[in-house]
C-alpha positions as CSV (number, residue, x, y, z in Angstrom):
1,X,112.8,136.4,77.1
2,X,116.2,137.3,76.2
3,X,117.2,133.5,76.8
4,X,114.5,132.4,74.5
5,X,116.7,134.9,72.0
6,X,119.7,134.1,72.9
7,X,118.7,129.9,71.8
8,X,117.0,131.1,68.6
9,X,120.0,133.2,67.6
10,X,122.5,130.1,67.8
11,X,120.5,127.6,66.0
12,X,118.7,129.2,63.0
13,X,121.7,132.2,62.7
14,X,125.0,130.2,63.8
15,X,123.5,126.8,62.9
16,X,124.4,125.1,66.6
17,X,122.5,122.3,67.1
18,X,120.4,122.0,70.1
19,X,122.6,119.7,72.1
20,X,125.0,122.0,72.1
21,X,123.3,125.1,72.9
22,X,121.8,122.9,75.7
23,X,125.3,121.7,77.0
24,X,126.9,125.4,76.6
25,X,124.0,127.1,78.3
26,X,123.3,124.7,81.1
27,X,119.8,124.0,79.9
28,X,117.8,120.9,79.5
29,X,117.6,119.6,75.8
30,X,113.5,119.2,75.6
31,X,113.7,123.1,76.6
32,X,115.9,124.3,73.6
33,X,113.5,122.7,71.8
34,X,110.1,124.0,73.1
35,X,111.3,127.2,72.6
36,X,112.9,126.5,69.4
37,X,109.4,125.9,68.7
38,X,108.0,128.8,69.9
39,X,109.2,132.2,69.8
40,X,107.8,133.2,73.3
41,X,107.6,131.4,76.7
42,X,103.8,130.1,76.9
43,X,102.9,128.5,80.3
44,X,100.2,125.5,79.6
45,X,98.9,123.7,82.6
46,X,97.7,120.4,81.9
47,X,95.3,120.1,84.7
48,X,94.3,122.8,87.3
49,X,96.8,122.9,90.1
50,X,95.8,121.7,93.4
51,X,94.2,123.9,96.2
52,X,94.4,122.1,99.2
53,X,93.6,125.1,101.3
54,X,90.7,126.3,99.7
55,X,89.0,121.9,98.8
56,X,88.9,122.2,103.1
57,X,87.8,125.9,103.6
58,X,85.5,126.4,100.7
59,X,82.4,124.6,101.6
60,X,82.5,126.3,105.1
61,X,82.6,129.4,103.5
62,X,79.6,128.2,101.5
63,X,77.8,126.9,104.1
64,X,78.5,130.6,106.2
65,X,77.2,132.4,103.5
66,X,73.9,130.4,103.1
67,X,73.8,130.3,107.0
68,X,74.2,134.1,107.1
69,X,72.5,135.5,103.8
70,X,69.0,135.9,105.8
71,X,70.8,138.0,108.5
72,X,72.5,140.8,105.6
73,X,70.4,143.6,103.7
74,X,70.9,147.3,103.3
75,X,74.7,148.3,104.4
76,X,74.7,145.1,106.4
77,X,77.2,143.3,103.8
78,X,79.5,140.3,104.2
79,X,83.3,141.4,104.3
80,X,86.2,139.2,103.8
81,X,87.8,140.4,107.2
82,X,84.6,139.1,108.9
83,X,84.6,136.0,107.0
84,X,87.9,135.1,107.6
85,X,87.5,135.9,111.2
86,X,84.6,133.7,112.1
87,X,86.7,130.7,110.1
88,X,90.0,131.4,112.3
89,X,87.3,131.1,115.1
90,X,86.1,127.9,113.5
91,X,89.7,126.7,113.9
92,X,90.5,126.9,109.5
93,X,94.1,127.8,108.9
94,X,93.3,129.9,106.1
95,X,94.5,133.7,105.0
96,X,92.6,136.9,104.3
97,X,94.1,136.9,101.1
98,X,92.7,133.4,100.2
99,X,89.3,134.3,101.4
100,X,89.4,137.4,99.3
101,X,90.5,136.1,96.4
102,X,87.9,133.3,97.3
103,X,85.1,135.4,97.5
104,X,86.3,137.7,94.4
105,X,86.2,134.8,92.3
106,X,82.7,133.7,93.4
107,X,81.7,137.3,92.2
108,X,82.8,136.8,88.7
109,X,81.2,133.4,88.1
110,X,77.7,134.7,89.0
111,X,78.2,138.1,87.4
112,X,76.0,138.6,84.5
113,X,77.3,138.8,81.0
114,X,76.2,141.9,78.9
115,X,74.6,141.0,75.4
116,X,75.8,143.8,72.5
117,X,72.1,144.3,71.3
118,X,70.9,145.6,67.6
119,X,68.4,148.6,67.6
120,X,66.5,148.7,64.2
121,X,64.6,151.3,63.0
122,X,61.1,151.9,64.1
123,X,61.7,149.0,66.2
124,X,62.5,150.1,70.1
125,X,61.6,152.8,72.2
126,X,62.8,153.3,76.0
127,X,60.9,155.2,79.0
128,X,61.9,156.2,82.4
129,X,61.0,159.0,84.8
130,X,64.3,160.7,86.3
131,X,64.2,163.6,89.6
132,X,65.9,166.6,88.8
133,X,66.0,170.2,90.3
134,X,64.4,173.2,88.8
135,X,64.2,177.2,89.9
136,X,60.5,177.4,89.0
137,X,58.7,180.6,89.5
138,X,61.9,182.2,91.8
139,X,61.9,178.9,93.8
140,X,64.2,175.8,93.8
141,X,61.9,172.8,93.5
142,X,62.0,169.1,92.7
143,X,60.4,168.1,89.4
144,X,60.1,164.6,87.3
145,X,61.6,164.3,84.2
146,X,59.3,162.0,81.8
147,X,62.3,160.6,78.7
148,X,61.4,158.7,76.1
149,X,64.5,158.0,73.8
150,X,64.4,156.4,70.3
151,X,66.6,153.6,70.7
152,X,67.5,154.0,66.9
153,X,67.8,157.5,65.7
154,X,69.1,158.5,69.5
155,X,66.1,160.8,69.3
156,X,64.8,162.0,72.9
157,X,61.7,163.6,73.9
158,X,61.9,165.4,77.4
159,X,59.2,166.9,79.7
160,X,59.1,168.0,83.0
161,X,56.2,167.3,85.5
162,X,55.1,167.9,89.2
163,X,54.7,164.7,89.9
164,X,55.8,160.8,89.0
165,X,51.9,159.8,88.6
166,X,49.8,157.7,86.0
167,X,47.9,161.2,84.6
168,X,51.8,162.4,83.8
169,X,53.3,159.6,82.6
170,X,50.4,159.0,80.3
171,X,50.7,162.5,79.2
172,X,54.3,162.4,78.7
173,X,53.3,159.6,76.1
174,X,50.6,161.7,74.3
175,X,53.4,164.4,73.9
176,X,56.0,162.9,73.0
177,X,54.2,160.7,70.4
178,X,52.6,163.8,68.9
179,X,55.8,165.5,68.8
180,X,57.9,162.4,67.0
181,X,55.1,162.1,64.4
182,X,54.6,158.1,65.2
183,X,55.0,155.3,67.3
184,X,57.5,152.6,67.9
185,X,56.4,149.3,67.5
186,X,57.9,148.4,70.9
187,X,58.5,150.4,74.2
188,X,60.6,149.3,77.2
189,X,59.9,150.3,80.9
190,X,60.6,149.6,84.7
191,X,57.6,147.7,86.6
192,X,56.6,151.1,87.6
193,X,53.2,151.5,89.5
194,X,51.2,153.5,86.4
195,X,51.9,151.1,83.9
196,X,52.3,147.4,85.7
197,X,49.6,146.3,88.5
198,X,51.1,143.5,89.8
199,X,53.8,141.0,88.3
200,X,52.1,137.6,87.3
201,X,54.5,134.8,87.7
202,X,58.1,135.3,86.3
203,X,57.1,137.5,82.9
204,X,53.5,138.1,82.4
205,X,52.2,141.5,84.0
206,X,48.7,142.9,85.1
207,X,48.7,146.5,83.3
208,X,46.9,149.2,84.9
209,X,43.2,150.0,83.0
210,X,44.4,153.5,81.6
211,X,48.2,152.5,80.6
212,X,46.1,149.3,78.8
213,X,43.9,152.0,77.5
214,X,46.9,153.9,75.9
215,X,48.8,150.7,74.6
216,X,45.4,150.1,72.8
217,X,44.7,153.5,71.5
218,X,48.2,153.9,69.6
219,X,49.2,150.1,69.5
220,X,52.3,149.0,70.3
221,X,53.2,146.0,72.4
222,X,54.7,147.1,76.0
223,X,57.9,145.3,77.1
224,X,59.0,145.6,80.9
225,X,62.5,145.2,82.4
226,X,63.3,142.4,85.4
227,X,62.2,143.4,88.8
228,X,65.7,145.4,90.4
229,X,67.2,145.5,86.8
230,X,66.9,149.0,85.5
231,X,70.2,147.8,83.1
232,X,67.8,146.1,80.6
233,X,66.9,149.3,79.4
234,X,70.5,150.9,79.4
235,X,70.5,152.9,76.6
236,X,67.3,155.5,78.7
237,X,69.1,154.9,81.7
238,X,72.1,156.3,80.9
239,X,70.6,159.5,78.7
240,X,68.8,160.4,81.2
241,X,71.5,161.4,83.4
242,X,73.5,162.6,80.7
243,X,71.0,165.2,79.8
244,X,70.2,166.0,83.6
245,X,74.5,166.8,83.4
246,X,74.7,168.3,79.9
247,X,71.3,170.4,79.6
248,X,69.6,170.7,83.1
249,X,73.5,172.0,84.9
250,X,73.7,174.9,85.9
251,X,70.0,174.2,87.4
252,X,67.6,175.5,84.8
253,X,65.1,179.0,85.8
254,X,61.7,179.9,83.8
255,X,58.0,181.1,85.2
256,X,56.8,177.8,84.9
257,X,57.5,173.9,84.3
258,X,56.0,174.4,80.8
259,X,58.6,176.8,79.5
260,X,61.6,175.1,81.3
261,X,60.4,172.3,79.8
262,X,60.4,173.9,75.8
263,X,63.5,175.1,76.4
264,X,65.3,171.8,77.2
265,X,63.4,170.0,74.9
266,X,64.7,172.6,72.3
267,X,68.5,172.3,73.3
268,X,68.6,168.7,73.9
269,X,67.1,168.3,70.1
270,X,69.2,170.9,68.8
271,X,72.7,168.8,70.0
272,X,70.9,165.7,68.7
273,X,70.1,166.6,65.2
274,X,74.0,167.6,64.5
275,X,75.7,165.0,66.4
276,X,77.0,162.0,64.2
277,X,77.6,158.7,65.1
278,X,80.5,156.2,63.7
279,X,79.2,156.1,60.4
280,X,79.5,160.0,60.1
281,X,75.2,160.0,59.8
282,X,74.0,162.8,61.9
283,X,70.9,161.6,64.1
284,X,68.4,163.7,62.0
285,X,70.0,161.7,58.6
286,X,68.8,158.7,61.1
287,X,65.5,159.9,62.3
288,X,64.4,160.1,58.8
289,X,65.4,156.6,57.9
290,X,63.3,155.7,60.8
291,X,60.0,158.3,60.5
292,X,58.7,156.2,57.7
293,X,58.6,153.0,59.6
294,X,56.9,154.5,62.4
295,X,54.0,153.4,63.5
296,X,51.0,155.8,62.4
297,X,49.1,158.2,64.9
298,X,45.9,157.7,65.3
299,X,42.9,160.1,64.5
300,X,42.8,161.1,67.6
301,X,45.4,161.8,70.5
302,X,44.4,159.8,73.9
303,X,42.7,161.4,76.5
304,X,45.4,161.6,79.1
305,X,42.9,163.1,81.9
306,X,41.9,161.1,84.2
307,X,38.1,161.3,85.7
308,X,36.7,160.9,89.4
309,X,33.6,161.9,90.5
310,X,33.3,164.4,93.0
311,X,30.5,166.2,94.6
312,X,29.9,170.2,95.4
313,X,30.2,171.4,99.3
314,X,27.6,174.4,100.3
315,X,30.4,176.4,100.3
316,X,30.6,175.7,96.5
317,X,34.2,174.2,96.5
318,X,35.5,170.5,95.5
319,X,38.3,168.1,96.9
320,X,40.8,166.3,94.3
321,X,43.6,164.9,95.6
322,X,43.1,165.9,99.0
323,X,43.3,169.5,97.2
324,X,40.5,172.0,97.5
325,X,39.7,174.4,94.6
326,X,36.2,176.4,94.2
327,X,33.7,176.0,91.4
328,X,31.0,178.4,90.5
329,X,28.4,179.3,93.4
330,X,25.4,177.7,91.5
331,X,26.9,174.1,91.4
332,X,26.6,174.2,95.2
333,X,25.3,171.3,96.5
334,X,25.5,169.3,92.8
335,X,27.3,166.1,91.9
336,X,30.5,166.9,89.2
337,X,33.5,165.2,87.1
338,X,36.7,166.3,87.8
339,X,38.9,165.5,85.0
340,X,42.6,165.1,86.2
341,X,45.2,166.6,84.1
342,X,49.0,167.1,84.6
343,X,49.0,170.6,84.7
344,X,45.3,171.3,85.7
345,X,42.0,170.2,86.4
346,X,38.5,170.3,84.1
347,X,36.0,170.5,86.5
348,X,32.8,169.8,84.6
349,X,28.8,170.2,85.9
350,X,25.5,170.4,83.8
351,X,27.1,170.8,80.9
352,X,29.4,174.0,81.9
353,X,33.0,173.5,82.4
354,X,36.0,175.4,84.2
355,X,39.6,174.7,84.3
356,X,41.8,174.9,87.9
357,X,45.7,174.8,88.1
358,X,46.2,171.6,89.7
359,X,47.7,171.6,93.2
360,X,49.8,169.4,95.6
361,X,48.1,167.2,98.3
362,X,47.3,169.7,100.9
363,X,46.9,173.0,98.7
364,X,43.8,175.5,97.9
365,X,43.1,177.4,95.0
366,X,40.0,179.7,95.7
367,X,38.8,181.8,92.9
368,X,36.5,184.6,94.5
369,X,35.1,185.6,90.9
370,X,33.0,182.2,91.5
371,X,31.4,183.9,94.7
372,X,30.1,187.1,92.6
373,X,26.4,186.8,93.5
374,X,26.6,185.5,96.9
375,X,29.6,188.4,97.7
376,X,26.8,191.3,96.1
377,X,24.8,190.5,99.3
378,X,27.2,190.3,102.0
379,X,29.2,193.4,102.1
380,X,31.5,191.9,105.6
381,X,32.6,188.8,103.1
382,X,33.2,191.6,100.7
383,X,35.2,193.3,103.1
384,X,37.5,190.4,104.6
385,X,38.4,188.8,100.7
386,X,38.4,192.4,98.8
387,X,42.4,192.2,98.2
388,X,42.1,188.9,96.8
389,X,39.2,189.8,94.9
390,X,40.2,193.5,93.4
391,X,43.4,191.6,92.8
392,X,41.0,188.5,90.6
393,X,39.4,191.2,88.8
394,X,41.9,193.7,87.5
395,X,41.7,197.1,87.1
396,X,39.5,199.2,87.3
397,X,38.5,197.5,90.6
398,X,41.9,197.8,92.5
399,X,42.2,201.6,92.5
400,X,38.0,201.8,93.5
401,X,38.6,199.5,96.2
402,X,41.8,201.6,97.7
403,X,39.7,205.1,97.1
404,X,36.4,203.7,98.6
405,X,38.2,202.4,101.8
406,X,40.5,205.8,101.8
407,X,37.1,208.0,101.3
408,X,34.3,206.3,103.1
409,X,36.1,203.6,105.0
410,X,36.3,199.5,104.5
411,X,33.1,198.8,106.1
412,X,30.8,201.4,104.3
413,X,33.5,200.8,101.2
414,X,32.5,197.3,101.3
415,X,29.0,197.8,100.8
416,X,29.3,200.0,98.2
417,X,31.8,197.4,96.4
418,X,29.1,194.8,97.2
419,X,26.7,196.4,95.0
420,X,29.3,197.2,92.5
421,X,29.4,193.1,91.9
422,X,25.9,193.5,91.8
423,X,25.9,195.4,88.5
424,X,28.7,192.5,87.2
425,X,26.1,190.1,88.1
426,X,23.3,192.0,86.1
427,X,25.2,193.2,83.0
428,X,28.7,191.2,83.0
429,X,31.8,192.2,84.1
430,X,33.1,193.6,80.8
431,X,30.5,196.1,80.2
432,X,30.8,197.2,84.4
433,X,34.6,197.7,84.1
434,X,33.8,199.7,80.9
435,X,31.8,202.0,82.6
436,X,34.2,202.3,85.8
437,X,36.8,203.4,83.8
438,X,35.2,206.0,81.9
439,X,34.0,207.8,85.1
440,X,37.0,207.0,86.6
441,X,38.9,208.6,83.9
442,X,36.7,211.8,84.1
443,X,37.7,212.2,87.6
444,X,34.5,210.9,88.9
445,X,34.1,207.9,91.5
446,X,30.6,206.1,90.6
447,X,29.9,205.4,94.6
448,X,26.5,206.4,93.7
449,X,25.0,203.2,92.5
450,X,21.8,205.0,90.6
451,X,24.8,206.7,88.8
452,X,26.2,204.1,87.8
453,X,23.5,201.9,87.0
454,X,22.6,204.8,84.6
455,X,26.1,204.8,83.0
456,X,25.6,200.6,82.1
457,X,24.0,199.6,79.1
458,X,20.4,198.8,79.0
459,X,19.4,195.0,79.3
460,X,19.0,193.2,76.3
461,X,15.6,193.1,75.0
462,X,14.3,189.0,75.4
463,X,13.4,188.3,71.4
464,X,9.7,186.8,71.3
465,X,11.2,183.7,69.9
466,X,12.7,182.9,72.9
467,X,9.7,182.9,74.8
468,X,7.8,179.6,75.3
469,X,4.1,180.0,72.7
470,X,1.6,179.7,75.9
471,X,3.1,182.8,77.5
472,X,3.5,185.3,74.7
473,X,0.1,186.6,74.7
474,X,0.6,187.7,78.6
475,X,0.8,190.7,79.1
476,X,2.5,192.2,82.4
477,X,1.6,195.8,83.3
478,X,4.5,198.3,85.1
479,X,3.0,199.1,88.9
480,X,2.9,202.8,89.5
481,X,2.9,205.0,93.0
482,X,-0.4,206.3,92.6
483,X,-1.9,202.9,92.2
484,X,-0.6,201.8,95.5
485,X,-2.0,204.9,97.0
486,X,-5.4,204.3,95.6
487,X,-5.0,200.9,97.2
488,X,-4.3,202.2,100.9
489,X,-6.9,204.7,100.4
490,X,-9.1,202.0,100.0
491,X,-7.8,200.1,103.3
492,X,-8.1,203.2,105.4
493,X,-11.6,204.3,104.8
């Protein structure tokens, strides 16, 4: 570079002419004037230059790499030390270098080239489910993180589930659609299992019935990355782990997936809505550029549950899931709907419905309060569930149940507690606790049942209308003692 000065200098400063400088500097005359021409050295190739090494070794590594691509998967990948090792033993004069070079070059050429993409407003959303790790309850758990990010606006919408299944990734989609206020006209996703059946060809996919069922409900057109190429939807991809950095580290704590889940959802929007991008907007100034253009929510938000039907055991309990929860003792035997949620299940049966925290494969959730009636009439079940069931119950029934088995023992405790459910089967449990606590209260322990079946309010008198018009006009007359003894008088004489 300093030569290329050094040239300049003498002929536009001192006025030299080239043949000179070329004769005083030792230099060739067609080079003073190239780079009188140019102010820097610029090295131009006419043609490629010749690699004799690499025109003999290249289509043997070709044809070892087509030989050998069958034989590689997982960790077992193809190394330039082993490459150029089987050509030595081939008998190629070639070096690692060379091979690596080779091989790096064959890289580049088949690498795929990144298109800078425009996001519009209302136009794009992106979906993806991402594990994290939550203290839930005292305990350190896995959970899945449901994201849906507004490709525009930079919007997110985060919720946490138990599991990566159709019922919560449909629910996820209810939520966050309900929370944005609309929907975009396009959403991008993964071929995962809830949404895509099976892939059809090179583009077309076979969407499952309820993911159809919620693309139809709030209408927008579903778009799908390629198969193994989680980079087409980059922009979900990449927020996902940012927030699992930013606003799920330190691990996050709550009582349940529900709250940690508010609480993200509150912080991630609260960093969103002052952030600005390059234009100095803020991405709430964005989000309400792009709010009107969203699509409208229907009347109605989709029914995210999913139904199978299931039928009562004897023992008046259900299996979802390969879970087990109990239903009320008179659907025993009866055919129901269970009605599969993320967070729970609606069990539903002749028109009466209950609602059971959903469990993991495996799990039991037995609700004794469903065994009321059948536990009034067998004082030993009584006795072997009465923790659990005092516990179900509340107060009063805890402190009865310790100061029944302290005064009179479990086993004659337990039949006394047996007819205690009795009386919540006759008059309710409301009005039964009521009275246990008042003689409670007064220092008194209603073991006598005659005592406290006194202390309960009388039952409701049935109101004629009610009653069907043929059997109004029967009468029914209340049996007394001395009838019966008129009766045996009669047998014994």
């Amino acid at each position: 570079m300093d030569q290329v000065h050094v040239i300049r200098h003498k002929h536009f400063t001192e006025g030299q002419s080239a043949r000179r400088i070329a004769r005083e500097m030792g230099l060739h005359r067609g080079t003073v004037r190239k780079y009188l021409e140019q102010s820097e050295p610029v090295r131009a190739e006419s043609e490629p230059r010749p690699q004799p090494v690499m025109g003999a070794v290249g289509p043997r590594i070709e044809a070892l790499l087509e030989a050998w691509a069958p034989r590689l998967g997982g960790k077992h990948r193809l190394t330039s030390t082993r490459l150029h090792r089987q050509l030595v033993e081939d008998g190629c004069k070639v070096g690692e270098r060379t091979v690596r070079e080779y091989l790096a070059e064959r890289r580049r050429r088949a690498a795929e080239v990144y298109i800078p993409l425009v996001h519009r407003a209302g136009d794009e959303a992106q979906v993806d489910f991402f594990e994290v790790l939550v203290d839930c309850g005292g305990q350190r758990r896995k959970a899945w993180k449901f994201l849906l990010r507004q490709m525009y606006s930079g919007r997110d919408f985060v919720w946490l589930y138990d599991r990566c299944d159709g019922v919560s990734f449909l629910d996820g989609h209810v939520r966050a659609f309900s929370r944005l206020g609309g929907v975009s006209r396009r959403a991008v996703y993964d071929n995962l299992s809830a949404a895509v059946k099976r892939i059809v060809g090179l583009k077309e996919r076979q969407l499952t019935g309820r993911f159809q069922a919620l693309v139809s409900h709030y209408r927008f057109e579903p778009c799908f990355a390629r198969p193994c190429e989680g980079h087409d939807k980059g922009g979900v991809e990449g927020r996902g782990k940012t927030i699992r950095l930013q606003h799920l580290t330190p691990i996050v704590a709550g009582p349940d997936l529900d709250a940690i889940s508010a609480g993200v959802l509150g912080e991630v929007e609260r960093h969103w809505a002052t952030g600005r991008d390059a234009a100095g907007r803020t991405g709430a100034e964005r989000f309400e550029e792009e709010r009107g253009v969203l699509l409208p929510l229907p009347a109605t938000a989709f029914e995210a549950r999913r139904m199978v039907p299931v039928s009562v055991g004897r023992g008046a309990t259900v299996r979802v899931e390969r879970a087990e929860y109990s239903v009320p003792e008179r659907w025993a035997r009866l055919e129901a709907e269970a009605w599969i949620g993320a967070r729970d299940i609606r069990l539903r049966c002749r028109g009466e419905t209950v609602i059971r925290p959903r469990q993991l494969p495996g799990g039991r959730h037995i609700e004794y309060r469903d065994y009321l009636g059948e536990l009034s009439r067998k004082p030993q079940a009584v006795r072997q569930v009465a923790p659990e069931l005092v516990a179900e119950l509340g107060e009063p029934y805890g402190r009865l149940w310790a100061l029944l088995a302290r005064t009179h023992g479990e086993r004659q405790g337990a039949r006394l507690l047996a007819g205690v459910l009795g009386a919540v089967v006759d008059h309710g449990e409301e009005a039964v606790s009521k009275a246990l606590a008042e003689a409670m209260a007064g220092g008194e322990v209603p073991v006598n049942l005659l005592a406290l079946a006194r202390a309960l309010p009388a039952q409701p008198h049935l109101a004629e209308a009610h009653v069907p018009a043929e059997l109004r006009g029967v009468e029914i007359q209340m049996g007394r003692a001395a009838d019966y003894d008129a009766l045996l008088a009669e047998v014994v004489s």
